[in-house]
MDTraj code that builds the backbone (N, CA, C; nanometers):
import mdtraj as md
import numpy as np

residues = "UNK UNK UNK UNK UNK UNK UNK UNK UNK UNK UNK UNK UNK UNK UNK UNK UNK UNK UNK UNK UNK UNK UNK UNK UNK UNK UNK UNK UNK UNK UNK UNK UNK UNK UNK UNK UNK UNK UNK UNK UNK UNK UNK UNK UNK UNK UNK UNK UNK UNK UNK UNK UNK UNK UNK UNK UNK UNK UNK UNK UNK UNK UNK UNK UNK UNK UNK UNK UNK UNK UNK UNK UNK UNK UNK UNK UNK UNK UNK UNK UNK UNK UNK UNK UNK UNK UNK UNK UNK UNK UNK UNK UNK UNK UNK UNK UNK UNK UNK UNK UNK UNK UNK UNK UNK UNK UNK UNK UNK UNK UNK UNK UNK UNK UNK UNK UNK UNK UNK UNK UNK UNK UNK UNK UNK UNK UNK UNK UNK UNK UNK UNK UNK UNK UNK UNK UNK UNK UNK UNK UNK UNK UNK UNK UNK UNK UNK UNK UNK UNK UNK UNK UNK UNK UNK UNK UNK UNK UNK UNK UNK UNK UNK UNK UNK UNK UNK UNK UNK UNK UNK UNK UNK UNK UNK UNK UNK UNK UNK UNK UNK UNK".split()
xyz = np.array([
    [-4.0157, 11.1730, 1.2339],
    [-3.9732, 11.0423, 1.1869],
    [-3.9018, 10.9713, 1.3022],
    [-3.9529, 10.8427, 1.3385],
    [-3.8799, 10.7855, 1.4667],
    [-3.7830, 10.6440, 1.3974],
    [-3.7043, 10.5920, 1.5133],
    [-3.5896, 10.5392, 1.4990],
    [-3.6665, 10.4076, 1.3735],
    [-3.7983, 10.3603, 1.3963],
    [-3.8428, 10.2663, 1.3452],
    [-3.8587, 10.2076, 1.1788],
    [-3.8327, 10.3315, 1.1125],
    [-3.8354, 10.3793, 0.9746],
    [-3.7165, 10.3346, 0.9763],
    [-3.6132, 10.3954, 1.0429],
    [-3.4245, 10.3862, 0.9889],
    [-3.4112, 10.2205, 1.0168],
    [-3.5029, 10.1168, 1.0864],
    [-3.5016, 9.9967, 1.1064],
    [-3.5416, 9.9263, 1.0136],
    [-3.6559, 9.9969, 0.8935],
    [-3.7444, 9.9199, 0.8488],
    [-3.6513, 9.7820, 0.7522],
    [-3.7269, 9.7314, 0.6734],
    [-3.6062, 9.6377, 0.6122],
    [-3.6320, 9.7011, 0.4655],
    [-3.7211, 9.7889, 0.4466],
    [-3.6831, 9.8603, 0.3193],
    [-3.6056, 9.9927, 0.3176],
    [-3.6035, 10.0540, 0.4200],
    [-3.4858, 10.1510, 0.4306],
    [-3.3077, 10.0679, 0.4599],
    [-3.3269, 9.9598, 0.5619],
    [-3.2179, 9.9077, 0.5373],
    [-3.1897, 9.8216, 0.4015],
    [-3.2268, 9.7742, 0.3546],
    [-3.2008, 9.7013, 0.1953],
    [-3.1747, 9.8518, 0.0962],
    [-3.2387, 9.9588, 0.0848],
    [-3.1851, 10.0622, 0.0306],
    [-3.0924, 10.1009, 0.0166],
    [-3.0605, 10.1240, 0.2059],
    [-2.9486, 10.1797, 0.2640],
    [-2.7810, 10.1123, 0.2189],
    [-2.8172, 9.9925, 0.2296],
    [-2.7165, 9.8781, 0.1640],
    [-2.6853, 9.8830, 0.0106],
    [-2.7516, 9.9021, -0.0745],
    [-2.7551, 9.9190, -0.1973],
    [-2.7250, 10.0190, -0.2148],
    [-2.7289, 10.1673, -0.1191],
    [-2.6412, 10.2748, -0.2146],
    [-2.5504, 10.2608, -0.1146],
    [-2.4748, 10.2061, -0.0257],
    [-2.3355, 10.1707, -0.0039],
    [-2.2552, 10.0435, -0.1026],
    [-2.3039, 9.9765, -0.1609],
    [-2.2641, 9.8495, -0.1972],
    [-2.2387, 9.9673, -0.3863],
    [-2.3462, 10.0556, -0.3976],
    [-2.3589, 10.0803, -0.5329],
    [-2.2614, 10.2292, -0.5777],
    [-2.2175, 10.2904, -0.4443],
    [-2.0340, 10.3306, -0.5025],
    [-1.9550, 10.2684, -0.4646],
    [-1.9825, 10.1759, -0.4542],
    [-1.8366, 10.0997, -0.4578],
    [-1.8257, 10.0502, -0.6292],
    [-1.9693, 10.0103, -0.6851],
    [-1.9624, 9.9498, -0.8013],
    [-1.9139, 10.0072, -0.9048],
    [-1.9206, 10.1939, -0.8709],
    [-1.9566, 10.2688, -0.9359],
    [-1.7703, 10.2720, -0.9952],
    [-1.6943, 10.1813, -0.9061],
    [-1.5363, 10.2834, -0.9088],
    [-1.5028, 10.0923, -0.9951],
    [-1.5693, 10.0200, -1.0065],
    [-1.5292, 9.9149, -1.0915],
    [-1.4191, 9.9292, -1.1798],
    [-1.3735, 10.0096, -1.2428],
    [-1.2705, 10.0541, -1.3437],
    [-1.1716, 10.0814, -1.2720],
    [-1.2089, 10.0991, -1.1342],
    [-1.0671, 10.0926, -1.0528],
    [-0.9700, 9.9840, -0.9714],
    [-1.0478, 9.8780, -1.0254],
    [-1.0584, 9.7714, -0.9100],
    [-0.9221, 9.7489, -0.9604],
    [-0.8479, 9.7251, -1.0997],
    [-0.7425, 9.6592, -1.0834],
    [-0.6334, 9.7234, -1.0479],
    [-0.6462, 9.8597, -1.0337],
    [-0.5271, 9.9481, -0.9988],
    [-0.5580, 9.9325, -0.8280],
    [-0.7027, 9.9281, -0.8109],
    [-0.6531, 9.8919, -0.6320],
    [-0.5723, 9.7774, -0.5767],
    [-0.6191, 9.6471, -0.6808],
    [-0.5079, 9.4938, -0.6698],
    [-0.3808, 9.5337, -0.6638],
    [-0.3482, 9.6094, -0.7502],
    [-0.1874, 9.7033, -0.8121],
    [-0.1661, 9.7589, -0.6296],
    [-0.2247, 9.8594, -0.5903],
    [-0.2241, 9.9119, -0.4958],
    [-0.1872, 9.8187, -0.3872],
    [-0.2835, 9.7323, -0.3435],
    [-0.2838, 9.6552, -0.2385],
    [-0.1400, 9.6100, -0.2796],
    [-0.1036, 9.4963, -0.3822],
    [0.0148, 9.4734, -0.3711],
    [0.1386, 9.5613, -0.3189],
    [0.1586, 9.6650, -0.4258],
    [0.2068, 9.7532, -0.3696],
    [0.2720, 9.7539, -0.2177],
    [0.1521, 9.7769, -0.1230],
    [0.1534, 9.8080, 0.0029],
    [0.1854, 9.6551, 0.1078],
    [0.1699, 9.5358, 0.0235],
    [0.1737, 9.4073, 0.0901],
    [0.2361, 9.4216, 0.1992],
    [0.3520, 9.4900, 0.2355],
    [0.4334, 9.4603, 0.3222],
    [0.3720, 9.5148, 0.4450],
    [0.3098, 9.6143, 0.4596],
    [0.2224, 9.6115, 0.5875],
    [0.1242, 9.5262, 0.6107],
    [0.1040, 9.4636, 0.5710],
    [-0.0292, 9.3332, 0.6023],
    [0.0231, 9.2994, 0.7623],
    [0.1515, 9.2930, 0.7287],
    [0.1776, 9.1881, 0.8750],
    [0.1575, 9.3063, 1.0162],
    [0.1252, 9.3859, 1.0137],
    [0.0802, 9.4609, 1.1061],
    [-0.0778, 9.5061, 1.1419],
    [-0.1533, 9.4300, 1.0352],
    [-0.2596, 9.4229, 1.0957],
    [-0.3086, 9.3315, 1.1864],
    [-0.2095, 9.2377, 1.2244],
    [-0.2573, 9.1348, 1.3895],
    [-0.2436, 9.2535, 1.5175],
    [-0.1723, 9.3744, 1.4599],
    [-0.1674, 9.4575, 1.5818],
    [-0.3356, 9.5462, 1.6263],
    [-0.3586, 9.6003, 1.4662],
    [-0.4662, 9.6307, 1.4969],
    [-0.6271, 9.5341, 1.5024],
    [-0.6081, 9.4413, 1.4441],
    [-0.6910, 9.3134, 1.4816],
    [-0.7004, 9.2960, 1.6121],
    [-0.5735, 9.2523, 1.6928],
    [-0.5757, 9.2513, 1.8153],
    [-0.6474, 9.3806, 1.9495],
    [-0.6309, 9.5247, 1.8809],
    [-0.6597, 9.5844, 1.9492],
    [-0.8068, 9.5571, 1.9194],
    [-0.8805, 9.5171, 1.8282],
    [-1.0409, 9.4810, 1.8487],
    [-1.0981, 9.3850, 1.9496],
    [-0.9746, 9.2692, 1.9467],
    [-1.0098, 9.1532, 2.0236],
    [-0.9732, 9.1976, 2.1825],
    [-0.8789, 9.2704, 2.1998],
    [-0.8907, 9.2900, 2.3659],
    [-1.0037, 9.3842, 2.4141],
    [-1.0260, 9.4356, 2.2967],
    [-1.1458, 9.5680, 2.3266],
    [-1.2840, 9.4573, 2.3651],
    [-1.3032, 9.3739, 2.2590],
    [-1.4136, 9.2957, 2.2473],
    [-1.4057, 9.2058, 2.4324],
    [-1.2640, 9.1517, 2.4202],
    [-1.2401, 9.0356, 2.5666],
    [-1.2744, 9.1599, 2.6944],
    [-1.1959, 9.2657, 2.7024],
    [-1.2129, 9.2899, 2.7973],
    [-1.3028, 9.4555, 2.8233],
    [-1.3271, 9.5063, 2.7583],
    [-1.4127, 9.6537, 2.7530],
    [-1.5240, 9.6153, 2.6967],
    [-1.5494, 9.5317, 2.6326],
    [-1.7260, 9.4797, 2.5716],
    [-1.8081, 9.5082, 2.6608],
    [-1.8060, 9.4357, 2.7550],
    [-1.9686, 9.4310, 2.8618],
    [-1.9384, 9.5491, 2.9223],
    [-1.8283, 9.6443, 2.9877],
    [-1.8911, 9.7518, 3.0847],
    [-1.9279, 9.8330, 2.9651],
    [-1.8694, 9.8954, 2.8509],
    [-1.9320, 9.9489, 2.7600],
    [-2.0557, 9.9166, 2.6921],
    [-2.1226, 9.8079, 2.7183],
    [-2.2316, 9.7325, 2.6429],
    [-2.3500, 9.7967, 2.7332],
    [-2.3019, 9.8404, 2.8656],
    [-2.4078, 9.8418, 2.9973],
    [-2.3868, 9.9969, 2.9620],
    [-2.3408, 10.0882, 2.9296],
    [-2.3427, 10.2158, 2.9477],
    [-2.4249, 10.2885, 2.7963],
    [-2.6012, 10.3112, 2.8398],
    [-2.6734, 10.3134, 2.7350],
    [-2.6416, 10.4307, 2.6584],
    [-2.6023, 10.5492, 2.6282],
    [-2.5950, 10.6312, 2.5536],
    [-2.4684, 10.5745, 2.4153],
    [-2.3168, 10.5115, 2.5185],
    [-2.2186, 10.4215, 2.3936],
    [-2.3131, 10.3344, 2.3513],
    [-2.4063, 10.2563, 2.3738],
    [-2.4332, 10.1305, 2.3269],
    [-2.5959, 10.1368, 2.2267],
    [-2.5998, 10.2966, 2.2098],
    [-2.6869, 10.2940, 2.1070],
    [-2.6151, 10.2804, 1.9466],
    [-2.7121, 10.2507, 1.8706],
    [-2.7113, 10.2453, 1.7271],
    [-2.8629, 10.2671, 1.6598],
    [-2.8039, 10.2776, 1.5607],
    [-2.9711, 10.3023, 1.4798],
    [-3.0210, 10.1836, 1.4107],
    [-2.8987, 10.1012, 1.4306],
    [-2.8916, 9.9485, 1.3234],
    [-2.8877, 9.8045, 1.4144],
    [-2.7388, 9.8426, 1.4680],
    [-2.7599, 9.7332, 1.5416],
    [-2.6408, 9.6404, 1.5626],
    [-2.5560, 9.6576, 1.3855],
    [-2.4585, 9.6082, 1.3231],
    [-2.4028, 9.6920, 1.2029],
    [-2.3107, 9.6861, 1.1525],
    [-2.2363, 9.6934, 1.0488],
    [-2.3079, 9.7087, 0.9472],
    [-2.3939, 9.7934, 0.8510],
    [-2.5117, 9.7378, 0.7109],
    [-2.3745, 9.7269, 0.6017],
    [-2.2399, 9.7292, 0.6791],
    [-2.1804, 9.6624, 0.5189],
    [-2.1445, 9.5216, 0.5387],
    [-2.2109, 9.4765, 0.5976],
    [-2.2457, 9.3054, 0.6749],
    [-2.3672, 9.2718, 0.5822],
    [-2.4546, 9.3488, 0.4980],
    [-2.5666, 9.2730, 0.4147],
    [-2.6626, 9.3515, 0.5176],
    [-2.7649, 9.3566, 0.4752],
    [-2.9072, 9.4365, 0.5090],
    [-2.9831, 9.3231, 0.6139],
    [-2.8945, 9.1711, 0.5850],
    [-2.9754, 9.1295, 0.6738],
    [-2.8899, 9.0570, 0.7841],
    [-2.7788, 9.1127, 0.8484],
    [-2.6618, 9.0672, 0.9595],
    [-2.7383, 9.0187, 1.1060],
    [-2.8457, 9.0994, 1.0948],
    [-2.8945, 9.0840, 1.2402],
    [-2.9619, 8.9553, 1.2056],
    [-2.9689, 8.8121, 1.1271],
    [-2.9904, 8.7349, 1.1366],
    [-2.9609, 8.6048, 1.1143],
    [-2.7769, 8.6579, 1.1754],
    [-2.6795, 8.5405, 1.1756],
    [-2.6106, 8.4991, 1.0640],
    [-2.5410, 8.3852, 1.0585],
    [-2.4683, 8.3299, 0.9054],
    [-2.5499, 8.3535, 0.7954],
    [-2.6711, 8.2866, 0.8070],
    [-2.7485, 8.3297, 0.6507],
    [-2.7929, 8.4478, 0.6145],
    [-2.7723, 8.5376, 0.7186],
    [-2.7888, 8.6866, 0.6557],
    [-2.6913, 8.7567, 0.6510],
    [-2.5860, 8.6891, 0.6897],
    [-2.4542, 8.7615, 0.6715],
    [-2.3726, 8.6783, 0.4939],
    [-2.3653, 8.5782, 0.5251],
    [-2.3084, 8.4941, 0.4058],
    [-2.3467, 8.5518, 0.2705],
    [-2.4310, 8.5741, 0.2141],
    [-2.4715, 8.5855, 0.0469],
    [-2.3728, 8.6967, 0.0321],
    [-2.4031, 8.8158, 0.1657],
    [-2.3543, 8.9207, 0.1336],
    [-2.1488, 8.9209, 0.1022],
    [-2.0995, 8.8384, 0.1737],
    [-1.9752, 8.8194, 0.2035],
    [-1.8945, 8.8865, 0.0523],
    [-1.8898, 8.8257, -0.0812],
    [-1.8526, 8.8604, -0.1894],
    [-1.8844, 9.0261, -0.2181],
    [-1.9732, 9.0913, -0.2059],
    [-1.9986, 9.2445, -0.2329],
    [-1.8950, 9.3157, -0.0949],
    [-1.8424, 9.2043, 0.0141],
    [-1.8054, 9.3231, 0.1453],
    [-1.6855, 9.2956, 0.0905],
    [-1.6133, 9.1797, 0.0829],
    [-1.4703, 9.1897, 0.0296],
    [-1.4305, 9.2667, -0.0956],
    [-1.5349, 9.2662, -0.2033],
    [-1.5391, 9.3421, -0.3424],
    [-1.5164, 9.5215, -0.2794],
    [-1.6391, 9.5737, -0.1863],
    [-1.6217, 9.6924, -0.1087],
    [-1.5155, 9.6783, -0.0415],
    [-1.4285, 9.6382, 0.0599],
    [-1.2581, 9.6509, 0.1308],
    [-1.2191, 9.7818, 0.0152],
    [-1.2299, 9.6344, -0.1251],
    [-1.0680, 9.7087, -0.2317],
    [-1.1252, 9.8434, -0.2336],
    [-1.2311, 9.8555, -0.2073],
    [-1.2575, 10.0129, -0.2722],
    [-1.2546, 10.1390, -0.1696],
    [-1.3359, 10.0906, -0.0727],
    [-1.4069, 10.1800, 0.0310],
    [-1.2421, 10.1938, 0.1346],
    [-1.1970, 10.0652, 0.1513],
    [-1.0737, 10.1174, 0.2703],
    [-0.9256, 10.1463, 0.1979],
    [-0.9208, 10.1939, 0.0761],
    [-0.8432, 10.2528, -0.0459],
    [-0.9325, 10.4300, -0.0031],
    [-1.0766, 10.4391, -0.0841],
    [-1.0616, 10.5776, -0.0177],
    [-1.0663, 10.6736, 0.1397],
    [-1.1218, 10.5382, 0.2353],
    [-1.0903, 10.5734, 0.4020],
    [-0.9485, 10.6086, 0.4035],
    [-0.8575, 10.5539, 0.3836],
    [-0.7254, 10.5811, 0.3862],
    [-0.7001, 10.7007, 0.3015],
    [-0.7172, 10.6978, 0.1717],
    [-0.6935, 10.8324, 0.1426],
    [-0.7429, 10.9615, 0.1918],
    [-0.8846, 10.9767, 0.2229],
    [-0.9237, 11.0907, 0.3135],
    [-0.9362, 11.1019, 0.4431],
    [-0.8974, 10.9964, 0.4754],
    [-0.8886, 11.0274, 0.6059],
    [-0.7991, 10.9957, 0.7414],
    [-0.6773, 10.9934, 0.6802],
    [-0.5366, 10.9784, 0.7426],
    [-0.4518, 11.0803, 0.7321],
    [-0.5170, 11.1671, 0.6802],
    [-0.4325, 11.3213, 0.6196],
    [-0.4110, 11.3844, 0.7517],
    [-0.5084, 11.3780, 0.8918],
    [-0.5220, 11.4608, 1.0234],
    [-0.5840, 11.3411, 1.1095],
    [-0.4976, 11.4332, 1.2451],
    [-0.5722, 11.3929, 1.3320],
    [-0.7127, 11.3790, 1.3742],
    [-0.7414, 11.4933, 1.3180],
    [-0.8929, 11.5140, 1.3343],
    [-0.9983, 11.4660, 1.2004],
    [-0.9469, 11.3800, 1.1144],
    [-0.9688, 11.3026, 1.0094],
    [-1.0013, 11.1833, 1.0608],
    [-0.9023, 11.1311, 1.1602],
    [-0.9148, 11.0071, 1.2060],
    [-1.0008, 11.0090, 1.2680],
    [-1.0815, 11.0645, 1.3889],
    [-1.1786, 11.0371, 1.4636],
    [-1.2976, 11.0742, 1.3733],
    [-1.2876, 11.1598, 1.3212],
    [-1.3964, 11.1607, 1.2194],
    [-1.4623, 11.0453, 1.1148],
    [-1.3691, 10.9444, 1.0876],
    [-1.3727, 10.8197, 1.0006],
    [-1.4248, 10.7519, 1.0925],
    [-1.3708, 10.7322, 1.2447],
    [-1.4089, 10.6574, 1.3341],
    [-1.5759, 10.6746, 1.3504],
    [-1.5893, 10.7813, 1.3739],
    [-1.7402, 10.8049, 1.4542],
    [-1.8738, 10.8044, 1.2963],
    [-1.7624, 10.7932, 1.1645],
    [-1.8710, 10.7801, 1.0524],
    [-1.9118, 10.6733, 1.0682],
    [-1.8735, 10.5821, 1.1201],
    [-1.8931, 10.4079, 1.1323],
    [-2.0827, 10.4010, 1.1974],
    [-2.1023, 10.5311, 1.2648],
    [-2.1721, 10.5278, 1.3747],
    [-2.3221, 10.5508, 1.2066],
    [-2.3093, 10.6258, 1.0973],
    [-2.3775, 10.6264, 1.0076],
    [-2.3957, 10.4701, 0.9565],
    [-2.2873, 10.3845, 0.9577],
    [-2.3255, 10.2233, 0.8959],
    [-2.3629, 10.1704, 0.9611],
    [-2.4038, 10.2218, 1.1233],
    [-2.4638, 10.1090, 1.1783],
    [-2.4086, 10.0680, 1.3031],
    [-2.2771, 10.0832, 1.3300],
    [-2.2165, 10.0585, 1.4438],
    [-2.2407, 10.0970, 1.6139],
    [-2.2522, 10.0397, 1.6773],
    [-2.2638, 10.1028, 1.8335],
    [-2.1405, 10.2148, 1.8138],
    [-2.2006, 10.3381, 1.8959],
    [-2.1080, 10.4252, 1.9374],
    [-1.9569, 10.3948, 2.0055],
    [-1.9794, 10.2932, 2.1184],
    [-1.8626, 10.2560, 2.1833],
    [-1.7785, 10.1570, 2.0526],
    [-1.8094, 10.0848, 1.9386],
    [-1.7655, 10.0674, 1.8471],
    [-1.6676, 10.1445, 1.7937],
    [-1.7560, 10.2526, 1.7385],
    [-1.6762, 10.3531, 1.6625],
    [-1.5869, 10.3829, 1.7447],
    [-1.5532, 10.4516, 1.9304],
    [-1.4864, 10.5225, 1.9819],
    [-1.3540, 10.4151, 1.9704],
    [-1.4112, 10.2578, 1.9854],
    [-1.2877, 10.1914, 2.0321],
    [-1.1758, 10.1632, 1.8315],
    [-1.2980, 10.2402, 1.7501],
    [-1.1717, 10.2229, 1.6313],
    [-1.0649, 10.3669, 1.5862],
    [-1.0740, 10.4406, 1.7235],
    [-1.0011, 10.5778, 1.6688],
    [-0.8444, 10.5640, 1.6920],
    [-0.8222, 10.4466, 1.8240],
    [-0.6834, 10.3910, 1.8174],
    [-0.6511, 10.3566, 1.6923],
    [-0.7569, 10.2211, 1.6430],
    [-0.6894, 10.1617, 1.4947],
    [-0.6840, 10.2952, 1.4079],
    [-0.7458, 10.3626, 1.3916],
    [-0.7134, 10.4633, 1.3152],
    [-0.6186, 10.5621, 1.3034],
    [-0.5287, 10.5550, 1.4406],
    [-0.4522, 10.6281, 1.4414],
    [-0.3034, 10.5305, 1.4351],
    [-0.3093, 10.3889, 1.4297],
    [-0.2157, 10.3224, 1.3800],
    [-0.2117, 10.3408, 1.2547],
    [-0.3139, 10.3275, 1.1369],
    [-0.3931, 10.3485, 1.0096],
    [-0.2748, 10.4677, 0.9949],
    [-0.3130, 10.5355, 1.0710],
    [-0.2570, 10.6672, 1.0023],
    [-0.1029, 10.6936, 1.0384],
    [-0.0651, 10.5900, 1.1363],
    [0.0969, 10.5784, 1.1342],
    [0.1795, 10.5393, 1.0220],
    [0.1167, 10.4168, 0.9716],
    [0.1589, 10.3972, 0.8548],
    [0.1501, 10.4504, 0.7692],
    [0.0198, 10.5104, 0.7535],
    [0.0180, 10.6144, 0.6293],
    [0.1236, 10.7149, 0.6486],
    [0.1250, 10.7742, 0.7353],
    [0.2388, 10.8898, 0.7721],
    [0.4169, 10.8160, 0.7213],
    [0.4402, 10.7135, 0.7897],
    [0.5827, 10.6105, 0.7683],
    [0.5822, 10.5786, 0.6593],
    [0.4753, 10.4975, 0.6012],
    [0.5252, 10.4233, 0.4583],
    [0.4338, 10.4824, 0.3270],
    [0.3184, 10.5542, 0.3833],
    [0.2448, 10.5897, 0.2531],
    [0.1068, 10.5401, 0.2529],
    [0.0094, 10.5844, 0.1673],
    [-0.1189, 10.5635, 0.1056],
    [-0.1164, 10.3907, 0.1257],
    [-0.0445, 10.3444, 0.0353],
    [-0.0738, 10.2071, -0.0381],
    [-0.0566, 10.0900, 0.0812],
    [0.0486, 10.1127, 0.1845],
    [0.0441, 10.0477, 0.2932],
    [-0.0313, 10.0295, 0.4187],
    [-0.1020, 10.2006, 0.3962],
    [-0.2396, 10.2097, 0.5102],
    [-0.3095, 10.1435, 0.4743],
    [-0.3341, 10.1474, 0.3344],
    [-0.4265, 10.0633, 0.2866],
    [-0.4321, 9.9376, 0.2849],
    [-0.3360, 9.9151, 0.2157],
    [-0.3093, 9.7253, 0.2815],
    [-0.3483, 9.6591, 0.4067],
    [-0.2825, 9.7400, 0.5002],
    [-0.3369, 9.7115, 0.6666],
    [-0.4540, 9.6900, 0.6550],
    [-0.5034, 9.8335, 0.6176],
    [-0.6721, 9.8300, 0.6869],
    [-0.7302, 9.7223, 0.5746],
    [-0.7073, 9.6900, 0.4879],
    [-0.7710, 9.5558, 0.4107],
    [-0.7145, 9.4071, 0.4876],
    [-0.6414, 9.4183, 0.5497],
    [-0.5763, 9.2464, 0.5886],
    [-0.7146, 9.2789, 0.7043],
    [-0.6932, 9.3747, 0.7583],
    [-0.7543, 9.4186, 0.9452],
    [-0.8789, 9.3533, 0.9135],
    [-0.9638, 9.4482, 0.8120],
    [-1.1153, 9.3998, 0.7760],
    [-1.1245, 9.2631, 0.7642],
    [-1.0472, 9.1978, 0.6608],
    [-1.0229, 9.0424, 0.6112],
    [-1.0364, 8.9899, 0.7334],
    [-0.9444, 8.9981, 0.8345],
    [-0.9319, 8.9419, 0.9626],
    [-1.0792, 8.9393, 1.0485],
    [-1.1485, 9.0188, 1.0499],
    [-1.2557, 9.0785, 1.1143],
    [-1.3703, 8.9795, 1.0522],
    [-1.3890, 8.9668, 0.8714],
    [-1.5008, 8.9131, 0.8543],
    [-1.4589, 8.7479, 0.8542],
    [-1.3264, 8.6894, 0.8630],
    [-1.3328, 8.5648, 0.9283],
    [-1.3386, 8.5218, 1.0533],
    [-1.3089, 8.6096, 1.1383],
    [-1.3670, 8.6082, 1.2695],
    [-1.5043, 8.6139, 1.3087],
    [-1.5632, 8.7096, 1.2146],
    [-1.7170, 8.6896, 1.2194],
    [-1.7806, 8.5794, 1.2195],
    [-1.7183, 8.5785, 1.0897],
    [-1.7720, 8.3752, 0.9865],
    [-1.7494, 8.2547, 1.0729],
    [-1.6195, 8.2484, 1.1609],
    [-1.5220, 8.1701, 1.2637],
    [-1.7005, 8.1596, 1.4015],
    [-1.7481, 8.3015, 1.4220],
    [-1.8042, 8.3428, 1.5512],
    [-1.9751, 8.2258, 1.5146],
    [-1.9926, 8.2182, 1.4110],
    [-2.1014, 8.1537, 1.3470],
    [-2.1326, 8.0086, 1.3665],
    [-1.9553, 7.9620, 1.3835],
    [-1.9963, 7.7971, 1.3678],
    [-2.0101, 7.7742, 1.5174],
    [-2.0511, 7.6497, 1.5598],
    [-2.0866, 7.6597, 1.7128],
    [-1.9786, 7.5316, 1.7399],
])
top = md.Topology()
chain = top.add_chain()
for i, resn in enumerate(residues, 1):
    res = top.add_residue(resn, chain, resSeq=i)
    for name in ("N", "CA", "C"):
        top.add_atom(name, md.element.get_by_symbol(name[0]), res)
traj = md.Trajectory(xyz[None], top)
């Protein structure tokens, strides 16, 4: 089986649908994650730290990492929790927007719970990214954020890692949306 199958647009539209479809699955949880997130509000304001560490990664480590072909493979291309169809700008990113924020409350509620427990948790979360789609040098450059992720979790708890890593994402897909208009 070659890389071309894991490209097709019916393995990716699949692929998207059973990520999009546990998240649906925890629906009965959604308002205790709102509960949660509140909860944790007070770390929000520390996700410009880890936001930021994306944007200097992006300003200044992007292109020599972009040129070094083994980091700069993927099987995707992008993110598939960007919509099945990201690789074709705002309108294939947009419809999807409502199911990725609906996924945050869920998916970076249980990233945080399993995987801030260890060190070796954290890089492991990092390099799963590399299963949704992400360039390798992607994943490597989120094992810092992850190990802020997991500062807080360690300092203040579950509910505040979590918070972070939901403002962080938030931050990320308006920057995306922001990257769209010309």
């Amino acid at each position: 089986m070659d890389l071309e199958f894991f490209q097709s647009e019916a393995f990716v539209i699949g692929y998207y649908v059973l990520t999009v479809s546990a998240s649906l699955l925890l629906i009965k949880e959604t308002k205790k994650r709102w509960r949660d997130l509140i909860d944790g509000k007070n770390s929000m304001i520390f996700a410009p730290i880890s936001f930021g560490i994306i944007l200097a990664y992006v300003f200044l480590a992007f292109d020599f990492f972009e040129s070094i072909p083994i980091l700069n493979w993927s099987w995707l291309g992008y993110n598939i929790a960007f919509g099945p169809f990201a690789d074709q700008g705002l309108w294939g990113v947009l419809p999807f927007i409502p199911l990725l924020l609906y996924m945050f409350i869920h998916i970076n509620y249980v990233e945080e719970l399993y995987f801030r427990k260890s060190k070796k948790m954290v890089i492991v979360w990092a390099l799963v990214h590399i299963a949704m789609g992400v360039k390798v040098y992607m994943a490597i450059m989120l094992i810092p954020i992850g190990f802020l992720f997991k500062y807080i979790y360690d300092k203040k708890g579950l509910n505040h890692a979590y918070a972070m890593h939901f403002a962080t994402n938030i931050m990320v897909v308006i920057t995306l949306f922001l990257s769209f208009i010309p």
